[in-house]
C-alpha positions as CSV (number, residue, x, y, z in Angstrom):
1,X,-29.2,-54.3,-9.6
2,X,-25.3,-54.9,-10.7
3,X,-25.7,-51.6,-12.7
4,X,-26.6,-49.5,-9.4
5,X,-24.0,-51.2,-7.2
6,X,-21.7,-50.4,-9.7
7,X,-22.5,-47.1,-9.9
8,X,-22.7,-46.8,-6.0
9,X,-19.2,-48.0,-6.3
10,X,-18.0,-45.3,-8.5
11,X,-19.3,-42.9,-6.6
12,X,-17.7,-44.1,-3.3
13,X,-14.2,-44.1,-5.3
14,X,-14.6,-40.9,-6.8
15,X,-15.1,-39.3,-3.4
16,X,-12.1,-41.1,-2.5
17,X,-10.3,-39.8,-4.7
18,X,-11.4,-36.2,-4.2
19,X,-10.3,-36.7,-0.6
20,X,-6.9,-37.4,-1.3
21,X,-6.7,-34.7,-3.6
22,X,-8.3,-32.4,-1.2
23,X,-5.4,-33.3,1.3
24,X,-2.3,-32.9,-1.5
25,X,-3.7,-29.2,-2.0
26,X,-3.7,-28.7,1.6
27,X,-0.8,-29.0,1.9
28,X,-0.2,-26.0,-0.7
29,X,-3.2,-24.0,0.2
30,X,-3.9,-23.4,4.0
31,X,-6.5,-20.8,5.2
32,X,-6.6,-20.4,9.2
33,X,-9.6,-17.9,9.6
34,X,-10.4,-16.4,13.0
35,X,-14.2,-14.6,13.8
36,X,-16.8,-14.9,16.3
37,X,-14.1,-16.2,18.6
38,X,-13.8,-19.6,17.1
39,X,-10.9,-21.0,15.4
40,X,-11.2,-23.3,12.5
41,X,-9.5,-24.4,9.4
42,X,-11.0,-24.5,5.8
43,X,-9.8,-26.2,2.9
44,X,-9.9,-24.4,0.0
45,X,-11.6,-26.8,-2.7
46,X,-14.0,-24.2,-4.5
47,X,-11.1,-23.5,-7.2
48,X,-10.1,-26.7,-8.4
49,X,-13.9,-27.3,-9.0
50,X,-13.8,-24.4,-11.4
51,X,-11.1,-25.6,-13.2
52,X,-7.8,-23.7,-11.9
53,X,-5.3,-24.1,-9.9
54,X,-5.5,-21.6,-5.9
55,X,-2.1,-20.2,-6.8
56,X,-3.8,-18.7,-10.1
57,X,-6.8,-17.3,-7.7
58,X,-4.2,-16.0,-4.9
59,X,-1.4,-14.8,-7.4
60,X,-2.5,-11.7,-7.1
61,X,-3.3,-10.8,-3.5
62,X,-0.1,-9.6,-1.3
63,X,1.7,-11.8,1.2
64,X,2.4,-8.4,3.5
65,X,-1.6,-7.9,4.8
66,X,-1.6,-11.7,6.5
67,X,1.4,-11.6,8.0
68,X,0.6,-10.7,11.5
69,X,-2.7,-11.6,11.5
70,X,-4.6,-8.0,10.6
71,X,-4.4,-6.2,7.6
72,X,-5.7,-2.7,8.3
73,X,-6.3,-1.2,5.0
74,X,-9.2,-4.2,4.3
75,X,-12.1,-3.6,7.2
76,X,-13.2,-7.6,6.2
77,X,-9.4,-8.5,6.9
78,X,-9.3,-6.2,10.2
79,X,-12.1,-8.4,11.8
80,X,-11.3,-12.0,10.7
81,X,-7.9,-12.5,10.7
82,X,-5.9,-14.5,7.7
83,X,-3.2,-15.8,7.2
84,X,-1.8,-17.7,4.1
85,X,0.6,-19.3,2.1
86,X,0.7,-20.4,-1.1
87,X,3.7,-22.2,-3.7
88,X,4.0,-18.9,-5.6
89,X,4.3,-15.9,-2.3
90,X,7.6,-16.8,0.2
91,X,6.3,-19.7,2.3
92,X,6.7,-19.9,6.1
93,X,7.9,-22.7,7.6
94,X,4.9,-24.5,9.0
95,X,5.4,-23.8,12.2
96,X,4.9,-20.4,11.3
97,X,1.4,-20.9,10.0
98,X,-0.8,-21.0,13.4
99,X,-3.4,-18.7,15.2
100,X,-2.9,-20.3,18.5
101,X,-1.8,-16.8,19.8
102,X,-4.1,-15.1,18.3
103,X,-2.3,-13.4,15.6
104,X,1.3,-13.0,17.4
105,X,4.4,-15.0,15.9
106,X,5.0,-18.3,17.8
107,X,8.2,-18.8,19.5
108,X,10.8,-19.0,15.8
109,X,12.1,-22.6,15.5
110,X,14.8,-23.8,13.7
111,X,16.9,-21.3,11.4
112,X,14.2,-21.5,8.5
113,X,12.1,-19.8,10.9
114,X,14.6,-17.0,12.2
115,X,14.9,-16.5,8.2
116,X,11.5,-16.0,7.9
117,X,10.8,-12.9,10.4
118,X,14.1,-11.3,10.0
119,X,12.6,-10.9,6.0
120,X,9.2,-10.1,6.8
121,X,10.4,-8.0,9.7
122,X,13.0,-5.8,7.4
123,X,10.5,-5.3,4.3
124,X,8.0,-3.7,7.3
125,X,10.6,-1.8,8.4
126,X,12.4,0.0,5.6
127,X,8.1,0.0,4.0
128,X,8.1,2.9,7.0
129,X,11.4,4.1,7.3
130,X,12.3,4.7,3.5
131,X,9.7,7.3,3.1
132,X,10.0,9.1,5.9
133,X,14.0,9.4,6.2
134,X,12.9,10.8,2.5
135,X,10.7,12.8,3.8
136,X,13.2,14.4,6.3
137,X,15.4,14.8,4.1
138,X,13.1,17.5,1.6
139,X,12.3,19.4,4.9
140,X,16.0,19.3,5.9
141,X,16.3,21.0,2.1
142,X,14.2,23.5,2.9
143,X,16.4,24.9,5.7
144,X,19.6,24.4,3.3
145,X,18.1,26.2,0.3
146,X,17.3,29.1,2.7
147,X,20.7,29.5,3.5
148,X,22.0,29.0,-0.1
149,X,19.7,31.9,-1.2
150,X,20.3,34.0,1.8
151,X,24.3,33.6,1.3
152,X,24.1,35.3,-2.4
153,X,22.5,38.5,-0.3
154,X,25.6,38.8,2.4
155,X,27.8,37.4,4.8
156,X,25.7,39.1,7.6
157,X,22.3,37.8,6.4
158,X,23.9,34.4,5.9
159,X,25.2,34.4,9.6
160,X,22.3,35.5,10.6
161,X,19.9,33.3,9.0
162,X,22.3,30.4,10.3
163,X,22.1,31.8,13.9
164,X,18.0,32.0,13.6
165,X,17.4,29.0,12.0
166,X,19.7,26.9,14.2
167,X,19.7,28.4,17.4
168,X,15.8,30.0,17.7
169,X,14.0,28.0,15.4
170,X,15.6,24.4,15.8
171,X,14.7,24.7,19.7
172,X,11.3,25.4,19.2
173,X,11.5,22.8,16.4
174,X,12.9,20.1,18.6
175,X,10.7,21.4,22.0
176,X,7.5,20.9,19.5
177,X,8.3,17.7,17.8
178,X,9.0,16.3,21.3
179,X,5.4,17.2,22.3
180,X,4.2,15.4,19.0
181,X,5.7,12.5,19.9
182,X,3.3,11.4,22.3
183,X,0.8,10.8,19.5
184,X,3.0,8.2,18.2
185,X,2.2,6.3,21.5
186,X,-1.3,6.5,21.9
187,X,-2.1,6.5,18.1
188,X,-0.4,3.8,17.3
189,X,-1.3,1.6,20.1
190,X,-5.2,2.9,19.4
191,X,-4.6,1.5,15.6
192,X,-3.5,-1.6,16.7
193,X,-6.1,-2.2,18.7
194,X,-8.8,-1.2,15.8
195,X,-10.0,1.7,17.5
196,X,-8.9,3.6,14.5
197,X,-12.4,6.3,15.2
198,X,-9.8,7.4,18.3
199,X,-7.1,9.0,16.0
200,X,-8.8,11.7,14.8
201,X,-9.8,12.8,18.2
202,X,-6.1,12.1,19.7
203,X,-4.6,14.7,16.7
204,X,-7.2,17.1,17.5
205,X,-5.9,17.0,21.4
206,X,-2.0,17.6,20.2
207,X,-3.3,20.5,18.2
208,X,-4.6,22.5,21.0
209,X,-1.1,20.9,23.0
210,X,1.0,22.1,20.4
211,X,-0.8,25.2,19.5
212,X,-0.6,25.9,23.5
213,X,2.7,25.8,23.4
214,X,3.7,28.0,20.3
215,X,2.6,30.6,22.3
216,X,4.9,30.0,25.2
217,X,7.6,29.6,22.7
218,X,6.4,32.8,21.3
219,X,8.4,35.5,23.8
220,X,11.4,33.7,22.4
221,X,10.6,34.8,18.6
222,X,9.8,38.4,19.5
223,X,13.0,38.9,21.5
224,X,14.9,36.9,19.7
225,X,17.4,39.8,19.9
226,X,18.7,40.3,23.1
227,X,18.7,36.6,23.7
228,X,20.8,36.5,20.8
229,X,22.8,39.8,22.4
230,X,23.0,37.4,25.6
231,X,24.7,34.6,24.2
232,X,27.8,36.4,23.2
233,X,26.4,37.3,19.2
234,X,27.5,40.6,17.5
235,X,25.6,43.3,18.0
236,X,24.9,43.8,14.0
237,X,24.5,39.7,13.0
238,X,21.7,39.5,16.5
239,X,19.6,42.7,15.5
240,X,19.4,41.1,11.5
241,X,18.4,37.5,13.1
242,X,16.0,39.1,15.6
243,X,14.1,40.9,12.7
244,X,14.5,37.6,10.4
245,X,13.3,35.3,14.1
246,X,10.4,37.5,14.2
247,X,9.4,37.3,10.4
248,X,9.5,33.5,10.8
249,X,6.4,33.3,13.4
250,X,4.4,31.8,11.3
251,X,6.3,28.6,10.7
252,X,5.9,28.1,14.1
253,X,2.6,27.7,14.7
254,X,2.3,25.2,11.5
255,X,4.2,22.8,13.3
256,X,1.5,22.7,15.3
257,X,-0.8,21.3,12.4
258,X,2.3,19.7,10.6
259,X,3.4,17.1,13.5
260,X,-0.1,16.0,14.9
261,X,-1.2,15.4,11.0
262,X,2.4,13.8,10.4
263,X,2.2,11.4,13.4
264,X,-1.3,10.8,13.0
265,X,-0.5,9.5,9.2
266,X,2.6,7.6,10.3
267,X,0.5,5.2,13.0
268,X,-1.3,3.9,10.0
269,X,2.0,3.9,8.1
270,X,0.3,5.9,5.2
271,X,3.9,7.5,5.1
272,X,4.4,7.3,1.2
273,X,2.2,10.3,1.2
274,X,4.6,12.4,3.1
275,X,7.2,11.5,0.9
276,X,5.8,13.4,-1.8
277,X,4.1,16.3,0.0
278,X,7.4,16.6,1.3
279,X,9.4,16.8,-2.5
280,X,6.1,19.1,-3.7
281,X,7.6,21.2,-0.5
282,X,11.0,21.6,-1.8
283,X,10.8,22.3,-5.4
284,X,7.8,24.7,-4.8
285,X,10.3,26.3,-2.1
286,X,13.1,26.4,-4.4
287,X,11.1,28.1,-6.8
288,X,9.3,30.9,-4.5
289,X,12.7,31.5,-3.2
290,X,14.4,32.2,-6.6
291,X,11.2,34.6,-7.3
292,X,11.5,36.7,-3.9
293,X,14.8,37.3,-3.7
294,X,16.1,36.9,-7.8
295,X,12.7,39.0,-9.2
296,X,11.3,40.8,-6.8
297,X,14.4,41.5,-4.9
298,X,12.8,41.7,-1.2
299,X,15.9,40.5,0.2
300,X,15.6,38.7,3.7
301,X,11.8,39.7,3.7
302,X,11.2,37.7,0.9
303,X,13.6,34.5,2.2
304,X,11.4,35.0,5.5
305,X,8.4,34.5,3.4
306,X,9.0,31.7,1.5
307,X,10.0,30.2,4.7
308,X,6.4,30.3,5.7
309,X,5.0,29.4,3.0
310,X,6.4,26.5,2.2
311,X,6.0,25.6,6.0
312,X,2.1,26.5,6.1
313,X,2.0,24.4,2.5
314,X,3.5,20.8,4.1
315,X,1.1,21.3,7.2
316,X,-2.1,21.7,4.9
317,X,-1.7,19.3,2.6
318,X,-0.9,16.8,5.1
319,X,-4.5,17.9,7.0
320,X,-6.2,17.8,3.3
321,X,-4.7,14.2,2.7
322,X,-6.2,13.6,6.3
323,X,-9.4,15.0,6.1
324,X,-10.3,14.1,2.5
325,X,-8.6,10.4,2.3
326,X,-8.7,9.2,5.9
327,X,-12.3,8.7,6.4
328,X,-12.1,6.0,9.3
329,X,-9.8,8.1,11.4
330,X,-11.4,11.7,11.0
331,X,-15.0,12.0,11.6
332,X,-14.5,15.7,11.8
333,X,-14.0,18.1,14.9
334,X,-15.3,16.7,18.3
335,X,-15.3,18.2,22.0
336,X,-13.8,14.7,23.1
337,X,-10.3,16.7,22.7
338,X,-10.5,18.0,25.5
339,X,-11.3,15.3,27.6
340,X,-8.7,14.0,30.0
341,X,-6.3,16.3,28.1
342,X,-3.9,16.7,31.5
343,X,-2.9,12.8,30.9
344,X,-2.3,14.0,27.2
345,X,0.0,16.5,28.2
346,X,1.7,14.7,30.9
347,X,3.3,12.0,28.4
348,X,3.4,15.1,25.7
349,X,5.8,17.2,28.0
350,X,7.8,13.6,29.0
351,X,8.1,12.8,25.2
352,X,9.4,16.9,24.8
353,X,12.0,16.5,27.8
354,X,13.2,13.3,26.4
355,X,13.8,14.4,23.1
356,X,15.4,18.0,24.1
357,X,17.7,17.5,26.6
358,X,19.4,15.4,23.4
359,X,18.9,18.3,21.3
360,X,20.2,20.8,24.0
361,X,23.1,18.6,24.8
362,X,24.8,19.0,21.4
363,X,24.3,22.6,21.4
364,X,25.8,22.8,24.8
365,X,28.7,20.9,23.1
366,X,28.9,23.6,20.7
367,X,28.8,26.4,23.0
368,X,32.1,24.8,25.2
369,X,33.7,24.1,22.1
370,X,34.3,27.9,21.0
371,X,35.9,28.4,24.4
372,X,38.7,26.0,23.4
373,X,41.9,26.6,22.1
374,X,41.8,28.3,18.8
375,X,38.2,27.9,18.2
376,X,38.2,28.6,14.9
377,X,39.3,25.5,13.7
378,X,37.7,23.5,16.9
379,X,34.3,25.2,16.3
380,X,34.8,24.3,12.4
381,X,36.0,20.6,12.7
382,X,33.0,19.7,14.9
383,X,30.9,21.6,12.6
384,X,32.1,19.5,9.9
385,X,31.5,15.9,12.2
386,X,28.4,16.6,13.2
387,X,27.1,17.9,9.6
388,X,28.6,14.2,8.1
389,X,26.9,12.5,11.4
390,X,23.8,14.6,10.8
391,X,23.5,12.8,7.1
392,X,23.3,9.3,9.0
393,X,20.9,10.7,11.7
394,X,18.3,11.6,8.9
395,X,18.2,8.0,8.0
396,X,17.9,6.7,11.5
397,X,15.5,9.2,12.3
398,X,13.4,7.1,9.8
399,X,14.0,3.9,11.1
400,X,13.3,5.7,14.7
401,X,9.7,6.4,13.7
402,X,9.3,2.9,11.6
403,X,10.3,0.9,14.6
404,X,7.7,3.6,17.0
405,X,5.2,2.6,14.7
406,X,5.7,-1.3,14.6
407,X,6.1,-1.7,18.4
408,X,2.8,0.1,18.9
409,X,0.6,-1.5,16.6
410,X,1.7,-4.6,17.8
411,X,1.4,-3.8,21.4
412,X,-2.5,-2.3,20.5
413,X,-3.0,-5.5,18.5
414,X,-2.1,-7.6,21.6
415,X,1.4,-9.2,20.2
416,X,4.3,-8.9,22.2
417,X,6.6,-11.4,20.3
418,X,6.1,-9.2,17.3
419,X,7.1,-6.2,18.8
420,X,10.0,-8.3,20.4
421,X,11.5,-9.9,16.8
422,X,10.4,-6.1,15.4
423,X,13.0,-5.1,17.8
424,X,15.7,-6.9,17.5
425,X,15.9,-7.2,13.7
426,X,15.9,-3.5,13.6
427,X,18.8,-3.5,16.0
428,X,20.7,-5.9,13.9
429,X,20.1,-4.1,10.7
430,X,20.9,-0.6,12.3
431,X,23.9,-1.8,13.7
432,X,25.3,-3.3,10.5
433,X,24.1,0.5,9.4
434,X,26.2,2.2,11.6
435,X,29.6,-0.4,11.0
436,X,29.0,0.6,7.6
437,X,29.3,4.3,7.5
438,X,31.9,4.1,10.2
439,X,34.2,2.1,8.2
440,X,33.4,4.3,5.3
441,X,34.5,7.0,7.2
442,X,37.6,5.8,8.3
443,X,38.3,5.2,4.9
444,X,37.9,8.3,3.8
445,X,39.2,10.1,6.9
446,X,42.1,12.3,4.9
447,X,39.7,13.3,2.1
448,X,35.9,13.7,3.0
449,X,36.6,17.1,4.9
450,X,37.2,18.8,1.0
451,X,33.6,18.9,0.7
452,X,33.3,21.2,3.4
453,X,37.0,23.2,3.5
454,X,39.8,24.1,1.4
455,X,41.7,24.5,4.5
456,X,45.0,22.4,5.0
457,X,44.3,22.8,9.0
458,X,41.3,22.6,9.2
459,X,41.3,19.3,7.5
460,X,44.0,17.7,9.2
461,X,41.5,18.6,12.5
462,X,38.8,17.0,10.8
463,X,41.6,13.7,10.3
464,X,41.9,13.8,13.7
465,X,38.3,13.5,14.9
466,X,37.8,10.8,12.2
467,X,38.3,7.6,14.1
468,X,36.0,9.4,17.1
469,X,33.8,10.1,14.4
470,X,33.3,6.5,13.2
471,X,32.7,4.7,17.0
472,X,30.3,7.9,17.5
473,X,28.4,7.0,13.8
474,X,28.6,3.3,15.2
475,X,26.6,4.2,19.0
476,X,24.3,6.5,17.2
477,X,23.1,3.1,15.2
478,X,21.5,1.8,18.7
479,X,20.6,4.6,20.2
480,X,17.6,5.7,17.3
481,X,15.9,2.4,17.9
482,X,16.0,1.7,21.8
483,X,14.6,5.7,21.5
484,X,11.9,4.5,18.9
485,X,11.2,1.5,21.0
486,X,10.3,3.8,24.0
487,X,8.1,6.3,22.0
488,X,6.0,3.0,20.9
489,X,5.8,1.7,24.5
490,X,4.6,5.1,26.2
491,X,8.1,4.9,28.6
492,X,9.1,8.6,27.3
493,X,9.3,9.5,30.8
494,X,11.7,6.8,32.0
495,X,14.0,7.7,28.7
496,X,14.1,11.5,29.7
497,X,15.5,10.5,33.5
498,X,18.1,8.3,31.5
499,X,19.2,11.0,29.3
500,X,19.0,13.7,32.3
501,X,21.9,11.1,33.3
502,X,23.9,10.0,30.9
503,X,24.2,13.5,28.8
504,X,24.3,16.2,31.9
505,X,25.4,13.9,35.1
506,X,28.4,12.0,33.4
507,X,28.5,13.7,29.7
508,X,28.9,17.2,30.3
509,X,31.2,16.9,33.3
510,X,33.4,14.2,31.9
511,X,34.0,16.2,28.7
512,X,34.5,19.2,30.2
513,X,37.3,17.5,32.7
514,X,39.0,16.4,29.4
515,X,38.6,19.2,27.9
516,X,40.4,21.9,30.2
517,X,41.7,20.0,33.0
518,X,44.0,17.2,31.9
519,X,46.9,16.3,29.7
520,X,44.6,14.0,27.4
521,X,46.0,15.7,24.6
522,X,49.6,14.1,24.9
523,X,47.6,10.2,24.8
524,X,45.9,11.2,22.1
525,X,48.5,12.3,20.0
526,X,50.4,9.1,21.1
527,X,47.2,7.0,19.9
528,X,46.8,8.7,16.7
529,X,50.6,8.1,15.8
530,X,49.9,4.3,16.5
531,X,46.7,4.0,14.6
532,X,48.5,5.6,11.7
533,X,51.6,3.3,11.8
534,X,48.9,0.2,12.1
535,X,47.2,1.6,9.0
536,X,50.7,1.2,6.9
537,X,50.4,5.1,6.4
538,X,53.7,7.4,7.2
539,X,52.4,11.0,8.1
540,X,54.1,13.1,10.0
541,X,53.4,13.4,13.6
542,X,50.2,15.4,14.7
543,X,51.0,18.7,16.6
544,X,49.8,19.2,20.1
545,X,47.0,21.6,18.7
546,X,45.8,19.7,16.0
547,X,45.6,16.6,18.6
548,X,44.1,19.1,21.2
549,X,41.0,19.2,18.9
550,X,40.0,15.0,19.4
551,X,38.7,16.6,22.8
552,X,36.0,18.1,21.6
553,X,33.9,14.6,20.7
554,X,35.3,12.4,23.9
555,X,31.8,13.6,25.5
């Protein structure tokens, strides 16, 4: 009889024991698992009974798939939601570690908190925006190798290229990747919301959208010519870039396979794949070039070929990635693309307008600029500006897209503070961005133009614009994201009024006024000569025409 009370005895301690040991590794160890609509909490014992420690079971998973409740490359994780910390991965603060709201971030407490998201939120971020800003960057190659090769044939087939590519070709560019945007919106949001069967159908609807409007687009390739002719082009440099213009169709119509399959890929941030398409891209175009125009001597033909190419290449690798590694999003063709495709090309068309009258502003910038004073040197100093500002566009272009893609997953997913903190992290880090490389310029302001010229003038213009330079590098920083933000939340259409606004009500008018009809050039010069004696440097005074070309950017 003792012998059993005493054994009942050490039974009762050694489950008291247990107990508290149970509790010390909860506080190490916590699992909140959501499914079948109840909430509970589990504490995760089985390891220590086999002998090891969790943080030796968990070391390797990754912290990123449970941080907003869904990780959507695991269907197991996709329905029941986790999240978890552990010693070893960067532990939330506690208050951190709820599922009250159903996956969505509570309200952030306490600066451990704020430190929290703004880490998680960045590494999400620049997980996006690194590859594709890469990515931009290849295709942006692709354009500049063109014009290397072409400029080794002559300085009429080099202006003429230039002219095609960026006058033709980067309107249809920027009219089609407008229309693409608007499978950002619903893809996105349909990922969010698991309905990841929807995607497939969605890229098959902006195909026939896109593919639509390639061939409205199309009477601007074939008389590529007289437009040209029309907008003041020599006769000889327009007839070359209308036969080049025309020789270039193809590439057209693969952006209509290249931006569904690109956006379509980026909802599900499978963007690493695009990084590397896009450098396959480059170095295959590099290469077909040098054989085209080195080997087989076609000439422009040949430049014109490779062109296409290179373009058809991008767009069907990206649709062989999709259809042969994207199984839950592309269940093959299906007649559902046409279905209520006039809502699909009402927020396609918004998303185009928004995106082009941007696009159109700058070359309307452009176009007033070569009616200024010597416009030689004022065409060439913008040039110059907007080629350096360009550089810094290609890397918010990327966060642009990240932060599209984080606000609507989130919003699909039903979690409006994650979109919110998204948000305003990304603003803080594209601001700091933007101070950056405006105080970089500035820095450089006297020297950065030798890239570009080896003209003394033409330099000192480029000084000049400089300090407009840097506050315009600075705005730009915003701008990307608030854009980004809108694509994500389906409001394309409320962004294009905005833009109608700001660029052609008050822009346009306002620069043109200071421009031609004021003395602004006399306050300028007077500025400059201040800022200079603030910076400790002694110059000599800026003439009234080198002053005269600081105009040109106060739009």
């Amino acid at each position: 009889m003792v012998v059993v009370l005493a054994e009942e005895g050490e039974d009762r301690e050694g489950e008291r024991r247990k107990e508290e040991k149970g509790k010390e590794r909860q506080n190490k160890v916590i699992v909140v698992v959501e499914g079948g609509g109840e909430d509970r909490a589990e504490e995760s014992s089985s390891s220590s009974s086999a002998g090891s420690p969790p943080s030796e079971k968990l070391r390797s998973l990754s912290a990123s798939p449970f941080i907003d409740g869904v990780s959507r490359s695991d269907s197991f994780v996709r329905d029941n939601h986790h999240f978890l910390e552990t010693a070893d991965l960067h532990p939330a603060p506690s208050t951190l570690i709820t599922n009250d709201q159903g996956g969505d971030y509570p309200p952030a407490i306490g600066f451990g908190d704020v430190k929290y998201i703004c880490l998680l939120e960045s590494s999400k971020l620049w997980a996006i925006a690194g590859p594709i800003a890469f990515n931009i960057i290849c295709n942006y190659g692709v354009n500049s190798f063109t014009n290397i090769f072409v400029g080794h044939i002559g300085d009429i087939e080099l202006s003429a290229v230039a002219i095609s590519l960026s006058v033709i070709a980067n309107f249809s560019f920027g009219f089609l990747l407008g229309m693409g945007s608007a499978l950002e919106t619903l893809c996105g949001q349909a990922f969010g919301a698991g309905q990841v069967n929807l995607l497939g159908v969605y890229m098959q609807r902006s195909w026939i959208i896109l593919f639509v409007a390639c061939l409205f687009l199309l009477p601007l390739y074939v008389f590529a010519t007289p437009v040209l002719k029309l907008l003041g082009q020599r006769k000889d440099i327009a007839e070359v870039a209308g036969k080049f213009t025309i020789q270039v169709i193809p590439q057209m119509f693969s952006l209509a396979i290249n931006f569904p399959t690109q956006k379509f890929l980026q909802a599900q941030s499978k963007v690493g794949v695009l990084a590397w398409i896009g450098l396959a891209a480059l170095i295959i175009h590099i290469g077909v070039l040098y054989l085209f125009i080195n080997v087989f001597e076609w000439g422009l033909a040949g430049a014109a070929i490779a062109y296409d190419i290179s373009s058809w290449g991008i767009a069907l690798a990206q649709l062989a990635y999709v259809v042969g590694w994207c199984k839950d999003g592309w269940k093959g063709l299906s007649w559902l693309a046409f279905k209520d495709i006039w809502a699909f090309v009402r927020l396609s068309i918004a998303s185009a307008v928004m995106l082009c009258l941007e696009i159109w502003y700058f070359m309307t910038i452009i176009v007033l600029t070569g009616h200024l004073e010597d416009p030689i040197i004022a065409v060439g100093s913008l040039s110059i500006c907007m080629n350096i500002n360009g550089w810094e566009g290609m890397l918010f272009i990327g966060i642009n897209a990240a932060i599209s893609v984080r606000v609507s997953n989130e919003l699909g997913s039903g979690h409006p503070r994650a979109a919110k903190y998204a948000v305003i992290v990304t603003c803080i880090e594209s601001l700091l961005i933007g101070i950056l490389c405006a105080v970089i310029i500035l820095a450089t302001r006297n020297h950065f133009a030798i890239i570009f010229t080896a003209s003394e003038e033409m330099r000192k213009a480029v000084a000049n614009l400089a300090y407009l330079l840097g506050i315009t590098m600075l705005l730009n920083s915003i701008q990307p994201v608030i854009s980004g933000v809108a694509v994500g939340g389906g409001w394309q259409a409320l962004v294009a009024y905005i833009n109608l606004f700001c660029y052609y009500v008050v822009g346009l008018p306002l620069g043109f006024l200071l421009g031609y009809k004021t003395k602004l050039h006399v306050k300028v010069e007077q500025a400059s000569e201040r800022m200079r004696k603030w910076g400790g440097q002694e110059e000599q005074q800026l003439s009234a025409a080198d002053s005269n070309q600081i105009n040109i950017l106060t739009t």
